[in-house]
C-alpha positions in Angstrom: -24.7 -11.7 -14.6 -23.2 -11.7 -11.0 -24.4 -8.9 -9.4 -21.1 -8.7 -6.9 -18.7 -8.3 -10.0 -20.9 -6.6 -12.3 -22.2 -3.2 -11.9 -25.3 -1.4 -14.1 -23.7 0.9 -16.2 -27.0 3.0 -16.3 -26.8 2.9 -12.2 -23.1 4.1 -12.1 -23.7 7.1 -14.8 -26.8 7.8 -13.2 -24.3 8.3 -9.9 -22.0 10.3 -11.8 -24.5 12.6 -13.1 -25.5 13.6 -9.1 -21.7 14.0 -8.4 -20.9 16.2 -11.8 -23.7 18.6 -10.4 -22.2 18.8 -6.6 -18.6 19.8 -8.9 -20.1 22.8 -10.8 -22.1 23.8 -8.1 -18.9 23.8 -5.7 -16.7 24.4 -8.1 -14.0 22.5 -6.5 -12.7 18.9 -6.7 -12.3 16.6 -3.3 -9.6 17.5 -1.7 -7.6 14.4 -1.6 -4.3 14.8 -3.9 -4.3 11.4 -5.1 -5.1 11.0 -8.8 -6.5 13.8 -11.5 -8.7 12.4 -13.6 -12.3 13.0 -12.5 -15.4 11.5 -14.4 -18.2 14.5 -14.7 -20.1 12.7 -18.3 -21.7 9.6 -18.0 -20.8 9.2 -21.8 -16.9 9.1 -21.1 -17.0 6.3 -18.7 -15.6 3.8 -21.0 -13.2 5.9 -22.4 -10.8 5.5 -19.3 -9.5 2.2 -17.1 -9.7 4.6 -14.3 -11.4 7.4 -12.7 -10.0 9.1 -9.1 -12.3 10.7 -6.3 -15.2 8.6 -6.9 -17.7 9.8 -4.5 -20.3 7.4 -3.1 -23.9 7.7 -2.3 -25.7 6.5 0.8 -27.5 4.0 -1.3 -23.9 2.7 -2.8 -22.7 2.2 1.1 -25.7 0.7 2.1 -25.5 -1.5 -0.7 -22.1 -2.7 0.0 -22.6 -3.1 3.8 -25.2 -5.3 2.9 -23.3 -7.0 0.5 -19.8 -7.7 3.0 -23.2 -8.8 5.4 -23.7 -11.6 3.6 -20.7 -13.0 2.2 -19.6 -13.2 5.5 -22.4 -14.7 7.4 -21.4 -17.9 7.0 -17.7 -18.1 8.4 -15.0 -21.2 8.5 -15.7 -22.8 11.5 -13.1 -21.8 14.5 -11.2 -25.2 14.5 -9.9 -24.7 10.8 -9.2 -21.1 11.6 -5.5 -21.6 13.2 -4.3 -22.9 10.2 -4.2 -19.6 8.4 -2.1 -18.3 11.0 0.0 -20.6 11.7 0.6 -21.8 7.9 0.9 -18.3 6.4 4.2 -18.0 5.9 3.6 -21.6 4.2 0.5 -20.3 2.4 2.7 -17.5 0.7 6.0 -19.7 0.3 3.5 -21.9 -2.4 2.4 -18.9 -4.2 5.4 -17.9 -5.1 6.6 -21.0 -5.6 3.5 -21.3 -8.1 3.7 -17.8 -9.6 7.4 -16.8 -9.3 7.6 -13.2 -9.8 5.4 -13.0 -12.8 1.8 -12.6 -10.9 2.7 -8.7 -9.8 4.1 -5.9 -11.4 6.4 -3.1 -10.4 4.8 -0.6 -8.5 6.5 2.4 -10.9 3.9 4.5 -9.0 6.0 4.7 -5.8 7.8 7.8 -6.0 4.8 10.1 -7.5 3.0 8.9 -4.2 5.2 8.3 -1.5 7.8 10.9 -2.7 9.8 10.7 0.9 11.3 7.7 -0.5 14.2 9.5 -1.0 16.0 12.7 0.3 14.5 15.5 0.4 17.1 16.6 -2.2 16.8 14.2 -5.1 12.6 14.0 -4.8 12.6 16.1 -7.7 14.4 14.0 -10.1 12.7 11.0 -8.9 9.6 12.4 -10.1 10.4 13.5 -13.5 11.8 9.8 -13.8 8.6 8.2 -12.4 6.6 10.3 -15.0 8.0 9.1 -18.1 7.6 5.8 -16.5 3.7 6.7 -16.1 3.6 7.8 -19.8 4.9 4.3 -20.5 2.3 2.7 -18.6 -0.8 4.3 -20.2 0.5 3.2 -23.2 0.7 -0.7 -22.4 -2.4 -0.3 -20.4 -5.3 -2.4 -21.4 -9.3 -3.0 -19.6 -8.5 -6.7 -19.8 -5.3 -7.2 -17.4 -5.2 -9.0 -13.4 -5.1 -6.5 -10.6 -1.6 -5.9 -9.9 -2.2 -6.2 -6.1 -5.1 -9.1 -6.0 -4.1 -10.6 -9.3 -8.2 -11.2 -10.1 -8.5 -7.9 -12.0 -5.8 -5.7 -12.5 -5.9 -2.2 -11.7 -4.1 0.0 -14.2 -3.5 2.9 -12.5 -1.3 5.7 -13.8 -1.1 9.0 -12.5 -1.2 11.5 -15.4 -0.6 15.0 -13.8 2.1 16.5 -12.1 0.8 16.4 -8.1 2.4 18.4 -5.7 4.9 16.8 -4.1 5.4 18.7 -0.8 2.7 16.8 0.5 5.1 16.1 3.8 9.1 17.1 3.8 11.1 16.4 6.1 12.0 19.3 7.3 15.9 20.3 7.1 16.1 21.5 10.5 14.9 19.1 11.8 16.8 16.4 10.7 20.3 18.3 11.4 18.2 18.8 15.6 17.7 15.7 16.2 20.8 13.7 14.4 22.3 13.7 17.6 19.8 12.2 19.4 19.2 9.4 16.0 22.7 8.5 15.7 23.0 8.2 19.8 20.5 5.4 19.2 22.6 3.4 16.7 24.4 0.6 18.0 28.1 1.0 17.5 27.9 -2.4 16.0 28.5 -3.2 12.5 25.4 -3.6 10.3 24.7 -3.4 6.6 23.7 0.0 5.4 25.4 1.2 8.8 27.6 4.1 6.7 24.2 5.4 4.8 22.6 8.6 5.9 19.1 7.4 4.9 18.0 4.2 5.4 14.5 3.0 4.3 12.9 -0.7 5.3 10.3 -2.2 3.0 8.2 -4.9 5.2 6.3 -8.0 3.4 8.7 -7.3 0.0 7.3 -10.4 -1.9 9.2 -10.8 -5.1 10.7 -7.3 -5.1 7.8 -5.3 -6.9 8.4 -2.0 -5.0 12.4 -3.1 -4.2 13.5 -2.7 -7.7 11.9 0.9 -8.3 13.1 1.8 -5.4 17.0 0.4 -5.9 16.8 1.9 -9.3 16.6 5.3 -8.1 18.6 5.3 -4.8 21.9 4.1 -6.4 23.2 7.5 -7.0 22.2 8.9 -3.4 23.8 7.8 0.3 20.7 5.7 0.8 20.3 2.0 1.8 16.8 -0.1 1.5 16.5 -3.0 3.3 13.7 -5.7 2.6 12.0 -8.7 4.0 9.4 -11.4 4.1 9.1 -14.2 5.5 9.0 -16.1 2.0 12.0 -17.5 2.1 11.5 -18.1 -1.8 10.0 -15.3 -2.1 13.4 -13.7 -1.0 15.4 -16.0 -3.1 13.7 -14.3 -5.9 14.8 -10.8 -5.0 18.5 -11.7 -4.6 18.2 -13.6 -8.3 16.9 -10.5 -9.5 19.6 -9.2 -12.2 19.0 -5.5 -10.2 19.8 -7.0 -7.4 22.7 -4.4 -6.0 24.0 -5.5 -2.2 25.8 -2.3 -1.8 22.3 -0.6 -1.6 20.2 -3.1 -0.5 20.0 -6.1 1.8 17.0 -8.7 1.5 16.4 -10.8 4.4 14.1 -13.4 5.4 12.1 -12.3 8.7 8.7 -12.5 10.1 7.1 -9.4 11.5 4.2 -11.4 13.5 7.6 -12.8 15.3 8.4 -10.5 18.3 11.3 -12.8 18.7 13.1 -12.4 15.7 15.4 -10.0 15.0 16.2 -7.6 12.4 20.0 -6.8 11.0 19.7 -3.1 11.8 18.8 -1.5 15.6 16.6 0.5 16.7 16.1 4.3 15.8 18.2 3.9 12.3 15.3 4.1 9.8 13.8 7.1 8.2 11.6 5.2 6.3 9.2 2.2 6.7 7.2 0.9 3.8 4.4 -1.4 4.4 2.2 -2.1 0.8 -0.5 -4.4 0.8 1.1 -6.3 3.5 -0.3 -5.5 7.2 -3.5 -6.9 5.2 -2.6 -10.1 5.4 -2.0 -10.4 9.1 -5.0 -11.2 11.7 -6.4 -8.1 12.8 -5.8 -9.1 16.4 -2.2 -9.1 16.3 -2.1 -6.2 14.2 -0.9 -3.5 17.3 1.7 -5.5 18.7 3.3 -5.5 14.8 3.0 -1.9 14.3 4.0 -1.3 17.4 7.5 -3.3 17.3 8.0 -1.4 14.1 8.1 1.9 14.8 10.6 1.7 17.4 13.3 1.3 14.6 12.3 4.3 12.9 14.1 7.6 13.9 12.5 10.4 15.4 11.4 12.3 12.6 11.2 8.9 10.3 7.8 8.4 8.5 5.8 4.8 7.8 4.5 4.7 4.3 1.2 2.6 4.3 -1.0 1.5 1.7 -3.4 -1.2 1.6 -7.3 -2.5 1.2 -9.9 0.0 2.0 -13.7 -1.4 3.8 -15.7 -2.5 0.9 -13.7 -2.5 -1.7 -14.8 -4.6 -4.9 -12.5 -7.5 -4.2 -14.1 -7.9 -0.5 -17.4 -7.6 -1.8 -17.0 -10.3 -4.4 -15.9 -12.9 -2.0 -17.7 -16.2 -1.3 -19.6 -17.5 1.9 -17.7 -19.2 3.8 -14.0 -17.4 3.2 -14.6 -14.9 6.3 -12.6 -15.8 9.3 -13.6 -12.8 11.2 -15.2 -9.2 10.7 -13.9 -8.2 7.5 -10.8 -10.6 7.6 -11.0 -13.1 4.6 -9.2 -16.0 3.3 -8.8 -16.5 -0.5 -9.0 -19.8 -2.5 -5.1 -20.2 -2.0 -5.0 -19.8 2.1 -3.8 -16.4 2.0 -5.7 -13.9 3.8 -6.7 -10.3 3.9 -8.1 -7.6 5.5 -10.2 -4.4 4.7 -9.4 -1.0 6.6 -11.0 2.0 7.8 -10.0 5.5 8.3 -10.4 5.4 11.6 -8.8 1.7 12.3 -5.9 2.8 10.2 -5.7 6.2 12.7 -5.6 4.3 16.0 -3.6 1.9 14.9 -0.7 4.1 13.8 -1.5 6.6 16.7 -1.7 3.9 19.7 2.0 3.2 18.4 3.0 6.8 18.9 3.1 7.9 15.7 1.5 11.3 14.4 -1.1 11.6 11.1 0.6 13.1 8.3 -2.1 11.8 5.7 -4.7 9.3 5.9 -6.8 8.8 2.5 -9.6 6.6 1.4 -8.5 6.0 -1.9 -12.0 5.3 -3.9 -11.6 5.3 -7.7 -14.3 3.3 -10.5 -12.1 0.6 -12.1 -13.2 -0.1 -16.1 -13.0 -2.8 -17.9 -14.0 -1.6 -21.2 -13.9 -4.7 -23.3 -16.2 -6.4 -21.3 -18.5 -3.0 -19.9 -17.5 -3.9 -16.6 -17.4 -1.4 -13.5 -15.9 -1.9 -10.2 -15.4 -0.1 -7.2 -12.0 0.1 -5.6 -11.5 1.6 -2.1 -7.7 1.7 -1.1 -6.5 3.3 2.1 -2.9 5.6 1.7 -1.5 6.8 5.2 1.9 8.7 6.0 2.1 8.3 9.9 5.5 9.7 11.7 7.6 9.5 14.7 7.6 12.1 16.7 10.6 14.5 18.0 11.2 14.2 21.9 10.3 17.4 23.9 12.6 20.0 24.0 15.1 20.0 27.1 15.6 23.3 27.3 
C-alpha cells in the first residue's frame, strides 16, 4: 500500500481521539468559519466524505515536511524547466482540448463562501439558493469520485450549516464616500459592463466552473462578471455554454503573466477579483508582478477573493521524484504546474500589492474515501485581501 496516498486508519483515529479531548476540555471549536462538521469519534470517520478543522500534530507536520523533502529532491534539470513557462498556455489549451468541460464541476460552493460576490443587498438570497444547491450535492455525493480541482480524487465538499455571512460587508458608506473618487477613475470610454454598478473579474476561468454559478445568480442584479484565460479553447467553451448571457458577462482570452496585454475594462472599475486555483499554476517568481498588475483595476474599497493549494496538502505530498521544478512548485504528468501556499506567502503577497487582510485561512479538512478506507489530508488556503480607501483630505 503506498504510504503517500494511503493513511493508517488506526493512526488518523488515534489523532482524532487527542483532538476530541483539546474540544471538551476547551469547549470551543477552531475559530475558522469554514465548514461545520467536526470529527470528535474515531468510530464515525467513515461515516462522512469530509470532516472540517482537522487539527494536526507535530508528528503529522513533520511527517509531511519529510515527505515534500523527498519527492522533491530530485528535480527536472534547469534546461527542461523553460518549457513549462513558456508552453503553459499550450499545456492547458490540450487539456481542455482532451477533457472539454467535463473534468471539473461547478463550484456551487461560491456564494456560501465568498458571499461578496454580489451586492451587499441580494447576499441573502444568494445563500438560501446556494443551500438547496448544497442539499443537492450531499445527495449525489459519493467516496469514489475525482477531485473537483486536481481531478485525481475528488473532493466532495458541501457545506451543511448556515455560516454567518457577515464575514466582510462592504460597508454602505463607504461605497456611497468614495464613488466619486471610483468612477473619476473610469475611462469615459466605452467598455462592456461600463453601465453596471458592480463589476466582478474572475481570472484563470477555465471552462466556466465558477462563471456559470456566478451568471446564474447575478442576472436579476446591475452586476457584470467578466472572465478570462488564456485557453483560448478553454474560452471557446464558455461562450458555447447554453448560460452563456453577453449582457452579464464577457469572456475573453488574456494572459495575466502578460504585463503587456490588455484588459477590456480600466483601471479602478472592479469590486471584485476572483482568483480559484489559478495563481497556483504560475511560477512562484513571477507571482508579485501578477498580483500586483491586478489590483490596480479594483476600486478602492474592491476585495480579491483567493483560494487555492495549501503547503502539504495530500496531492503535493503524493507527487513523484522528479516533477519539482522548484521549492514546492511541481509539474504534473500533463505539463501543467502548481504551487503549494503558506499563510504567510499568501499575506505578503497580497500585502506587498497594497492590499489589506480581511481573512486568511488554512483550510485543513480529512478527505474519505469510504469504499476503499482511504484517508487523505487536504490543506487549502482561503484569503479575502482588499484595496484600501485613500486618506481623508480633509
Amino acid at each position: 500500500m503506498n504510504k503517500v496516498k494511503r493513511f493508517s486508519v488506526a493512526k488518523v483515529a488515534a489523532v482524532f481521539i487527542r483532538f476530541s479531548m483539546r474540544l471538551k476540555s476547551s469547549d470551543s471549536r477552531p475559530s475558522a468559519p469554514l465548514g461545520s462538521r467536526i470529527l470528535t469519534s474515531p468510530d464515525e470517520i467513515f461515516k462522512h466524505n469530509m470532516w472540517d478543522h482537522v487539527q494536526w500534530t507535530e508528528e503529522d507536520k513533520e511527517n509531511a515536511r519529510q515527505k515534500a523533502e523527498e519527492n522533491s529532491i530530485v528535480r527536472l534539470p534547469l534546461n527542461e524547466q523553460g518549457k513549462f513557462v513558456t508552453a503553459a498556455c499550450q499545456y492547458w489549451d490540450m487539456f481542455y482540448e482532451i477533457h472539454q468541460d467535463k473534468f471539473f464541476k461547478d463550484r456551487r460552493w461560491l456564494f456560501l463562501e465568498f458571499p461578496e460576490l454580489l451586492p451587499s443587498g441580494e447576499r441573502g438570497q444568494s445563500t438560501n439558493t446556494c443551500h438547496s444547491h448544497q442539499q443537492a450535492a450531499i445527495q449525489l455525493c459519493s467516496a469514489s469520485r475525482l477531485d473537483t480541482e486536481t481531478g485525481k480524487h475528488q473532493r466532495c465538499n458541501p457545506i451543511d450549516h448556515h455560516r454567518n455571512t457577515d464575514t466582510f460587508n462592504f460597508q454602505e458608506s463607504y461605497q456611497q464616500a468614495a464613488r466619486g473618487t471610483n468612477e473619476a477613475a473610469v475611462d469615459d470610454s466605452a467598455f462592456p459592463g461600463q453601465r453596471a454598478s458592480f463589476r466582478i473579474l474572475e481570472v484563470g476561468c477555465g471552462v466556466g466552473n465558477s462563471v456559470f454559478p456566478i451568471v446564474n445568480n447575478i442576472k436579476e442584479t446591475d452586476s457584470f462578471l467578466y472572465c478570462c484565460d488564456f485557453s483560448p479553447r478553454a474560452i471557446q467553451l464558455v461562450k458555447n455554454h447554453p448560460d452563456y448571457d453577453d449582457s452579464v458577462c464577457h469572456a475573453f482570452v488574456h494572459d495575466i503573466c502578460d504585463k503587456m496585454a490588455t484588459f477590456p475594462f480600466p483601471p479602478q472599475s472592479l469590486d471584485i477579483i476572483l482568483a480559484v486555483f489559478v495563481l497556483s499554476s504560475i511560477h512562484p517568481e513571477r507571482l508579485q508582478d501578477v498580483v500586483n498588475h491586478l489590483s490596480a483595476y479594483l476600486k478602492h474599497g474592491g476585495v480579491l477573493l483567493f483560494r487555492d493549494y495549501g503547503r502539504y496538502d495530500f496531492s503535493q505530498l503524493r507527487f513523484k521524484k522528479g516533477r519539482c521544478l522548484s521549492e514546492n512548485f511541481y509539474t504534473r504528468g500533463d505539463g501543467t504546474c502548481v504551487y503549494f501556499f503558506t499563510k504567510e506567502e499568501v499575506h505578503d503577497l497580497f500585502s506587498k500589492a497594497g492590499l489589506e487582510e480581511i481573512q486568511n485561512l488554512e483550510d485543513r479538512r480529512l478527505q474519505v474515501n469510504r469504499g476503499k478506507k482511504v484517508v487523505m489530508r487536504r490543506v487549502w488556503m482561503q484569503s479575502k485581501y482588499r484595496k484600501p480607501y485613500p486618506p481623508s483630505t480633509s
